[in-house]
C-alpha positions, -999 to +999 in steps of 0.1 A: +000+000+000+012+034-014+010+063+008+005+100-011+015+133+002+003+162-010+027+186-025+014+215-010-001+217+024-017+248+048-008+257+081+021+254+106+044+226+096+053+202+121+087+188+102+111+201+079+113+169+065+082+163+050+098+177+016+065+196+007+056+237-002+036+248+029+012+276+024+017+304+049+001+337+057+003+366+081-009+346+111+010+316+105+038+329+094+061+337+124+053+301+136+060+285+101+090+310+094+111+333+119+109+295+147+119+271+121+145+249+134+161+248+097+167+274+069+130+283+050+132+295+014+102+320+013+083+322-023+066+353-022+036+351-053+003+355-067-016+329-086-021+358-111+021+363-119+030+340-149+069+332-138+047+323-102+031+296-118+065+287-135+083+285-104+055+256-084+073+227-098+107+236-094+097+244-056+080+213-046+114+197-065+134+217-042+110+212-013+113+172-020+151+171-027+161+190+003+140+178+029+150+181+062+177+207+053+153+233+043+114+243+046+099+256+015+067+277+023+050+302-004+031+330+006+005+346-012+013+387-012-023+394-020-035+376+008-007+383+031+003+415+023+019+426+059+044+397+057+053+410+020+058+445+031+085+434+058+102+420+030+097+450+005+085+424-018+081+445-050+086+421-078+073+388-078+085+359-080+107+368-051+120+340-026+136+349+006+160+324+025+158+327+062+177+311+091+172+316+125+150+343+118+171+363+097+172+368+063+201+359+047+197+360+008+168+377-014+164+361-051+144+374-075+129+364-106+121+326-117+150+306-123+158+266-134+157+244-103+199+237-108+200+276-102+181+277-073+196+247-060+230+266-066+219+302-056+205+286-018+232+256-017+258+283+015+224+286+033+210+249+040+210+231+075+236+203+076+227+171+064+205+150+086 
């Protein structure tokens, strides 16, 4: 018997090694985010922004790959907009990398998944 995960999920995650995109907004985010026990990539979008949509695949990749050295969580900047102006998100995509509650690189623009991979690789927990 074959058990399916979802490949994006809501809420506070409980694991960083789950290797999905968790959905977080302004009230989850401090609890999803700034107390993570490992780095979180951040993927600030809107299901309206073309290279958003782009970028979905390549996260859950990431997400799936690096599992339990990094959290991937996307939040929505229409929906959340307080957590996207403490990041002076102005272009989307933009992805934030934070660890211990600070952030410590700001990408933006889509990019291949071996680009991401490369551009986050200095900022990822050990290996478990």
């Amino acid at each position: 018997m074959s058990v399916s995960v979802p490949v994006v999920a809501s809420g506070v995650p409980g694991s960083a090694a789950d290797g999905v995109v968790w959905e977080v907004d302004d009230d989850t985010f401090a609890a999803a985010v700034l107390r993570s026990p490992v780095p979180v990539l951040i993927d600030f979008q809107a299901d309206w922004c073309p290279p958003c949509r782009m970028m979905r695949p390549i996260l859950r990749q990431v997400a799936s790959e690096l599992a339990g050295r990094l959290r991937v969580v996307e939040v929505d900047v229409d929906a959340s907009p307080r957590t996207a102006l403490a990041y002076g998100v102005l272009a989307m995509p933009t992805m934030v990398v934070v660890r211990d509650g600070q952030a410590v690189a700001t990408l933006v623009g889509a990019r291949s998944c071996r680009r991401l991979l490369d551009d986050i690789a200095d900022h990822l927990a050990e290996q478990p």
